[in-house]
N, C-alpha and C positions, 0 to 999 in steps of 0.2 A: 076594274076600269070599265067606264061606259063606251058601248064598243061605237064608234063615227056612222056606220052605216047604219044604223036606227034611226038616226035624224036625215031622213031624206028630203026635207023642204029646205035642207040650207047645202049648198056647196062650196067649195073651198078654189080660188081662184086666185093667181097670183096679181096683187095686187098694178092697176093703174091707175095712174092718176086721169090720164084720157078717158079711162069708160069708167071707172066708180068714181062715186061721188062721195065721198066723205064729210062733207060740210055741217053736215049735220048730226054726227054720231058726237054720243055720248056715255062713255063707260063710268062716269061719276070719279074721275081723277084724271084730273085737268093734264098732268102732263104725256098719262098713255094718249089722250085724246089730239093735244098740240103734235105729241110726236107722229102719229096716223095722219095728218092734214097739214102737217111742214116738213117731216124728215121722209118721212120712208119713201117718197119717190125720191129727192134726192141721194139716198142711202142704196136704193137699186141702182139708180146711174153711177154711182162709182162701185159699185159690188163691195162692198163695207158689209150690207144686209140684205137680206129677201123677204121682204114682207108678202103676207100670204090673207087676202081678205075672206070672210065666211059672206054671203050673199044668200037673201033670202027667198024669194018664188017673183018676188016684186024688183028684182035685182038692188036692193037697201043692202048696204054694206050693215049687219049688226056685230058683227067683230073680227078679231082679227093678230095674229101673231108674227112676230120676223124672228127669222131664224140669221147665225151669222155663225162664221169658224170662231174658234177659242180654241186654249188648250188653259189647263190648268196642270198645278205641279203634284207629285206625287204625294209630296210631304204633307200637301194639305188636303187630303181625300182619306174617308171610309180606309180602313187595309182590304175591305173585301173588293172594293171600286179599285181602289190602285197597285195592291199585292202586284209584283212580278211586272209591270207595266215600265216606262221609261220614265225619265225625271219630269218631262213633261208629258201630259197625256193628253194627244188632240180629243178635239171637243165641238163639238156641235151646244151652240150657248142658244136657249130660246131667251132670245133678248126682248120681246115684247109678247105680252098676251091679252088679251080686252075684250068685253062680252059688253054690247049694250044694256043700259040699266036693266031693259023691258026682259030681258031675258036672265037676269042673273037670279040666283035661289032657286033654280028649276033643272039644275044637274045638267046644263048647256057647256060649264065650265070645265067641267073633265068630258067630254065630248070635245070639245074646241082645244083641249091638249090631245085628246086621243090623235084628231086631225094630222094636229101639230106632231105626235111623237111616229105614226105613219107614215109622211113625210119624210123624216131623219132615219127612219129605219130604211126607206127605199136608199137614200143618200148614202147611206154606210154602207152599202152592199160593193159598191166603188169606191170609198174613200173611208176604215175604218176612223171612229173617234165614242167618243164616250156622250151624254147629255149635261148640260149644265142649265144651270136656271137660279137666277138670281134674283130672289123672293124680296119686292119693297117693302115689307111687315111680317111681323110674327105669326096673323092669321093666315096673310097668302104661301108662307112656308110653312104652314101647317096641311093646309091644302096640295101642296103637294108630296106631303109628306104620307098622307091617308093614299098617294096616287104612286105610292111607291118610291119615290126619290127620299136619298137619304143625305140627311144634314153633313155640311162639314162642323165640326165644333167649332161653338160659338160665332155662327155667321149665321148668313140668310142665304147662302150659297147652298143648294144641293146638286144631285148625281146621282146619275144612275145609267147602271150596264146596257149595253143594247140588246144583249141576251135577255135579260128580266124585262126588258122592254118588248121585247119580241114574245114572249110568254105572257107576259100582259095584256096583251094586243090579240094572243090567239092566235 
């Protein structure tokens, strides 16, 4: 995994709607892009989600991920993900992820999960839970499958330990 502090011209900044400006980003799917510019400040006002923007030297939001609670069941995980665990296994779900066009194919996207999985590891240190990530196509669960998380069968659902995650990370 590409480790976040290599990329020092972008920092990671919990998302406002008052000081970033979103209007204008564009990840090339329309609905990561509506969801950033109509949900996620409403989604922080009722704590449902925490959207977390990437901001570049120019303060340009070029992407960005929300994180939310989940829990998923045991029966439908890996055995090595849910072995020995409770029927449901809380969960930290990165519900959105999105790199501007300008930056994508240039290894920004596992860098902008590393951010994102950073984040959930400090979070779990107070409130254990597992990762989940709920891939919208076959290439973007594959992508996170090269980043370590492993498939449930036959979904688009992955997971992954926060120990492997934490080894990951370094």
């Amino acid at each position: 995994m590409t480790d976040a502090r290599q990329v020092e011209h972008f920092r990671s900044e919990r998302f406002d709607p008052a000081k970033h400006d979103v209007s204008e980003f564009t990840c090339g799917v329309d609905s990561l892009d509506v969801w950033l510019k109509e949900h996620a400040g409403t989604s922080a006002a009722r704590r449902t989600a925490r959207t977390w923007v990437w901001v570049n030297s120019r303060g340009v939001v070029v992407g960005y991920y929300a994180l939310a609670a989940h829990k998923v069941q045991r029966e439908h995980v890996p055995s090595r993900i849910g072995r020995g665990g409770p029927i449901e296994i809380p969960a930290v779900l990165l519900a959105r992820l999105a790199l501007s066009r300008d930056l994508q194919g240039a290894g920004y996207g596992a860098v902008l999960v590393a951010d994102a999985l950073e984040r959930i590891v400090t979070a779990t240190k107070v409130v254990a839970a597992r990762v989940v990530v709920d891939a919208r196509e076959e290439t973007v669960a594959q992508f996170y499958e090269r980043l370590g998380f492993r498939r449930i069968p036959g979904s688009l659902r992955l997971v992954q330990k926060i120990a492997d995650v934490e080894a990951a990370l370094g």
